[in-house]
Phi, psi and omega in degrees: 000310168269073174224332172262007197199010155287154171319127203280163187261332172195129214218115181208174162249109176263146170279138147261353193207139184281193168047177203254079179276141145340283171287146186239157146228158162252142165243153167247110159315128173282323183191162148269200187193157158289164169051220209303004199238007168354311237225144185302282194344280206342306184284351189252004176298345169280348217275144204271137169302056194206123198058168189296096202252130173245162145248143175271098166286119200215123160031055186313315193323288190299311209276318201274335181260006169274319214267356181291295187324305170259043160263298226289301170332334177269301200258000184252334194275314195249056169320172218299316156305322206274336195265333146317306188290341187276345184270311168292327158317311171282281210302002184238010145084019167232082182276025186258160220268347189281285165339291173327165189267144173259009170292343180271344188291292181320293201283013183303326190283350167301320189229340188311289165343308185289320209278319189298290186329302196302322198262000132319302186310321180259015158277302185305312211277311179275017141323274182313312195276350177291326155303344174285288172327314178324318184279001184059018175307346162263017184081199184252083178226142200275161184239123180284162169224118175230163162170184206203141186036312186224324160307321171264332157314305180307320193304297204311276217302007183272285199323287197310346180284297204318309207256023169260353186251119166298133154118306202301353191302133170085254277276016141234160167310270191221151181252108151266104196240127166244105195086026182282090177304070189231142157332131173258007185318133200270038158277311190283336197267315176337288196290322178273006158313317204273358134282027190251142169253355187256220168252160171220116164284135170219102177278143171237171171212111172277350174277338181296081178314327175300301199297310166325291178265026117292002185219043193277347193286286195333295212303344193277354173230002178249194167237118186241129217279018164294331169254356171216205172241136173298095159301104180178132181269082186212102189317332173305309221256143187233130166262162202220137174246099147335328178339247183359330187241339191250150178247352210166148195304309167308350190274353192266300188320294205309340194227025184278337157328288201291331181313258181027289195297299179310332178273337180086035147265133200279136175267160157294329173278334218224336258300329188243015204288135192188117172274107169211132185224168193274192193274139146205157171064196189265163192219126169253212172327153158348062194223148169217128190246108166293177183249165209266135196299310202275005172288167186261332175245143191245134197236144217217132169219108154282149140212140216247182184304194172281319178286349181244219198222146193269146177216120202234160189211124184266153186237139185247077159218200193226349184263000182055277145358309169265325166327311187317290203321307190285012152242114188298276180322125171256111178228145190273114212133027164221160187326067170321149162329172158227340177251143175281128186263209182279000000 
């Protein structure tokens, strides 16, 4: 119990980047891993050298028995058959206790005990970092927010602590939540819009099986914007569906290089990387269908609010990546930078 409702223990900022910038961004790390991924740093070593870039170190402790918990949960448990039909499971949208396999059932008490802790914990922790920004400790200067899984969780409650205080509207720029074990309800994403001045991204996987059954006592009255897309009119918040690049909850540390390039945060590789594609036909909500990695033709459909137009581009390529590069022409209504380049 006090692991769960302790005192947070630790809270810091590390650079990802030198010298002194206008634009700041924080990235948050979701959980840790042994070998490369150790390190807060680690999922962000791709992120393009523009503007003043920190990770937020938070509750190291805590993040290392979760990211232990769900290896171990992946590679001792769950074969390869269990996690397709667990995938036909999320999708379809019957997310209940019935549903689970009970041999994954069985094995819940290995991770249920971590997940909780974490996820108290990054509620408090994004608590904490809305004081800070409040307090202007970066000057008046604007600030990006990205993370993944517990990481856009720290993200979500920082906005909601903002927007319980008057005056906090705009301090922050633009928003990226990936994997967000959070509500997606559009009561909860309204309010915290209106401290955002930018865009807000939700990248989702609707196949993330993990994330479903770590987060099934909810999921069954909630919406979880980690797995679907935000219903809601408001042209700022763009869901991005991830399905193609992401396979599994783990897949957001291991593949964050390529999300990065797909959502149009500029790389080291990538630098100008910006999904803006041309126009055609009609449009219903705010969605972005990354395209699937093993086609040879890649094929891309934005759709926007009612006000704009869907809008796809086919690419011949295998890459993601080089797809940006060859695209030159920038036209308007599709997914602007969103982070400032140099």
């Amino acid at each position: 119990m006090n692991k769960c409702v302790g005192a947070i223990e630790e809270f810091e900022f590390l650079p990802l980047s030198s010298g002194k910038h206008l634009h700041l961004t924080i990235a948050v790390t979701g959980w840790l891993c042994s070998g490369k991924y150790s390190s807060f740093q680690a999922p962000w070593c791709s992120l393009g050298e523009c503007g003043e870039q920190y990770c937020l170190v938070w509750e190291s402790r805590f993040l290392r028995d979760l990211g232990s918990a769900m290896t171990s949960l992946l590679d001792g448990l769950v074969s390869m058959v269990a996690q397709e039909a667990l995938k036909y499971t999320v999708l379809s949208g019957i997310v209940t206790a019935l549903t689970w396999p009970a041999s994954l059932l069985a094995a819940a008490s290995v991770i249920d005990n971590p997940w909780c802790v974490c996820l108290n914990r990054s509620a408090e922790v994004g608590k904490h970092l809305a004081q800070v920004l409040r307090s202007r400790q970066q000057g008046k200067r604007p600030v990006s927010l990205i993370g993944f899984s517990l990481g856009a969780r720290v993200i979500y409650y920082c906005l909601q602590e903002l927007a319980s205080d008057q005056g906090s509207e705009g301090v922050v720029e633009d928003v990226v939540l990936l994997g967000a074990p959070v509500d997606g309800s559009e009561k909860a994403w309204e309010r915290m819009a209106k401290v955002v001045a930018g865009k807000i991204i939700n990248g989702y996987c609707r196949g993330d099986w993990l994330l479903g059954f770590l987060y099934r006592s909810s999921a069954a009255q909630l919406s979880v914007a980690g797995l679907q897309p935000i219903n809601i009119q408001d042209r700022r918040i763009i869901n991005v569906d991830l399905s193609s690049v992401v396979k599994g909850h783990l897949d957001y540390m291991r593949q964050m290089d390529t999300i990065l390039v797909a959502i149009g945060v500029p790389t080291k590789d990538v630098p100008g990387a910006s999904f803006a594609l041309p126009q055609s036909g009609p449009v219903t909500n705010g969605t972005v269908d990354i395209p699937d990695q093993t086609a040879n033709e890649q094929q891309v459909t934005i759709m926007q609010n009612p006000a704009e137009k869907t809008e796809t581009c086919t690419q011949e390529s295998r890459d993601v990546k080089k797809m940006c590069q060859s695209q030159k022409r920038r036209v308007t209504g599709g997914i602007s930078l969103i982070f400032h380049t140099c």
